[in-house]
C-alpha positions, 0 to 999 in steps of 0.5 A: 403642416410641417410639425418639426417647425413648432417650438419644442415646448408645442411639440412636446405637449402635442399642442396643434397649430392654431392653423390646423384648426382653422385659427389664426393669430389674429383669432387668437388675440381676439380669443385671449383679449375676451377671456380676461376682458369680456366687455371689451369695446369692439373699438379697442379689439380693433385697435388691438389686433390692427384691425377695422372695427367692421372686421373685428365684428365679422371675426368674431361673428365666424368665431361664434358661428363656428362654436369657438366663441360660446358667449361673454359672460360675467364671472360672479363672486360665488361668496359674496352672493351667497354660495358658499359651499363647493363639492365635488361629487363623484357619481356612478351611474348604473348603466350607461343607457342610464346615462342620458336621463341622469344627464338631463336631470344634472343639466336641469339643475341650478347648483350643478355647474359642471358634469363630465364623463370620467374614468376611474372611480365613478362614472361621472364627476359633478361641480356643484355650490350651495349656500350650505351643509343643509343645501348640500344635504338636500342637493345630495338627496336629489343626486341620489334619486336621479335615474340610475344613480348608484352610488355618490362620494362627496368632496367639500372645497375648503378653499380654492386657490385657483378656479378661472373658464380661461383655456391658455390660448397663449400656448398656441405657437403659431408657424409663421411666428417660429 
């Protein structure tokens, strides 16, 4: 694949062709349509991207297969059912055979939404909402037990301006489109 072809802004953020990992403009369109718009009727997919309804169903059945298309979900207002308070916690695990096992006690827990491996100060940063300062004090408690915890720093969201699982699939430039 001929890089010099992308467009400047893809080139210089080392953004890969779509092709290169086996998508097409097509997937794309269907990938964009489904992150802002998960209950799409397939009919309306269909009619987007030019295609038979049929079609449209295989796509995204290979889209799933393949482990690009995770599921559609419904995004939840986290206020208005109660979870107030988001933090993020930075956490250092002991020992990176220690990993694991605090792995599968974050993947266990309700309130964690997010857990990644980082580098800088600690070892891990973990999303998490509650419902309040005495949740978040019994969550942390919890965090602290967890096999080869350390240390943990917490930071308490004041308000949020921008929180959304759409990745910018608009960035992709296609070849054949330059």
């Amino acid at each position: 694949m001929d890089r010099s072809k992308l467009p400047d802004r893809a080139k210089s953020l080392g953004i890969p062709l779509p092709e290169m990992l086996g998508l097409d403009q097509t997937d794309l369109k269907l990938l964009r349509r489904l992150q802002t718009q998960g209950r799409t009727k397939r009919n309306e997919l269909a009619e987007e991207v030019g295609l038979s309804i049929p079609a449209v169903s295989e796509r995204m059945r290979k889209l799933e297969e393949h482990g690009i298309l995770e599921g559609v979900y419904a995004k939840v207002d986290p206020k208005l059912v109660g979870l107030d308070v988001a933090v993020f916690i930075t956490v250092t695990v002991e020992s990176s055979n220690k990993y694991p096992d605090f792995l599968k006690a974050a993947q266990a827990h309700p309130e964690v939404l997010e857990v990644h491996a980082i580098t800088g100060d600690g070892s891990h940063l973990v999303k998490a909402r509650t419902w309040n300062t005495s949740t978040l004090e019994r969550l942390l408690s919890q965090i602290q037990q967890w096999p080869g915890v350390k240390q943990t720093r917490t930071n308490v969201v004041l308000s949020t301006y921008k929180e959304t699982a759409a990745l910018p699939i608009e960035e992709f430039q296609s070849s054949k489109s330059v």
